[in-house]
C-alpha positions in Angstrom: -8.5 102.9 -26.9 -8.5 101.7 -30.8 -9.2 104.0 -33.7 -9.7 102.3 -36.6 -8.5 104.9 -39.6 -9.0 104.1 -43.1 -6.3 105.6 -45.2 -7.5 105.3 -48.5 -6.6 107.5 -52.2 -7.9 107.2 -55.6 -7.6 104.2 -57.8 -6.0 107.0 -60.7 -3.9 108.4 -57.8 -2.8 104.6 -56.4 -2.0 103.7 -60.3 0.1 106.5 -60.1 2.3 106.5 -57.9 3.1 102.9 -58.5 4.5 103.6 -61.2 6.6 106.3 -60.2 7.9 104.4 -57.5 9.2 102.3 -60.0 9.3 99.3 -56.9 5.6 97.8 -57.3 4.2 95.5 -58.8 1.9 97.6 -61.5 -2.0 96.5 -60.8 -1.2 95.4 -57.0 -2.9 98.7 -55.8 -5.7 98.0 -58.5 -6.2 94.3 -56.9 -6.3 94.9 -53.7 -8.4 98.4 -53.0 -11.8 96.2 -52.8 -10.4 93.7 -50.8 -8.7 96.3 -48.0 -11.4 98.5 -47.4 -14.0 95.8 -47.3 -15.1 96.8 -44.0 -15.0 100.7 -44.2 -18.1 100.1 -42.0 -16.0 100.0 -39.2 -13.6 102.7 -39.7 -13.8 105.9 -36.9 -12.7 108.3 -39.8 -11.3 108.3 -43.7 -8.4 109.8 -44.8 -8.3 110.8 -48.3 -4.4 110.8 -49.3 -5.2 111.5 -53.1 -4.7 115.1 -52.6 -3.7 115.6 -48.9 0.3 115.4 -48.0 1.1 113.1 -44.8 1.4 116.2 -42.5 -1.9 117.0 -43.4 -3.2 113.8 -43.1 -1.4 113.0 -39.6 -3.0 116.3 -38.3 -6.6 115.7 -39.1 -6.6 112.5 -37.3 -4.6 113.7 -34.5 -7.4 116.7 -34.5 -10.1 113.7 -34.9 -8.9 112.0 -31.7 -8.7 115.0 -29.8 -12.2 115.5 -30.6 -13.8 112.2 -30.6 -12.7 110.3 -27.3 -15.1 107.5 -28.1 -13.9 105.5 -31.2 -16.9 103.3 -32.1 -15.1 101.4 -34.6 -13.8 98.6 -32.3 -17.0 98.4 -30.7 -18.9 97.9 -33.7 -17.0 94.6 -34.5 -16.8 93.6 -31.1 -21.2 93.7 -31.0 -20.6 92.3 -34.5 -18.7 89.3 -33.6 -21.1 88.7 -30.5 -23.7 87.8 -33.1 -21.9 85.2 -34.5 
């Protein structure tokens, strides 16, 4: 079974915490937010990190997959790429 999971956080938040990492390169989160989460379409279930700790994060999609043993995610790319 796949899950596909989008992990995603706010822009402000991303900014952030590149720059206290002080190990990025400042506007890479900026430049590439559009371009990773193009096909949210597909995604079984979003985790917002911008105010949620890992721990909390890890438990709601372990609680999501314990709840949902159908992901449609995969299968929504797989009809998609049929069509092509």
């Amino acid at each position: 079974m796949v899950y596909f999971i989008g992990i995603v956080c706010s822009l402000e938040e991303l900014e952030k915490r590149e720059k206290q990492r002080g190990n990025r390169i400042l506007g890479l989160a900026r430049g590439h937010i559009d371009v990773i989460h193009k096909n949210k379409e597909y995604y079984d279930l979003v985790v917002d990190t911008t105010h949620c700790n890992a721990l909390t994060c890890a438990q709601n999609i372990l609680n999501f997959i314990e709840n949902n043993p159908d992901p449609i995610g995969f299968k929504k790319v797989q009809e998609d790429c049929e069509k092509i």
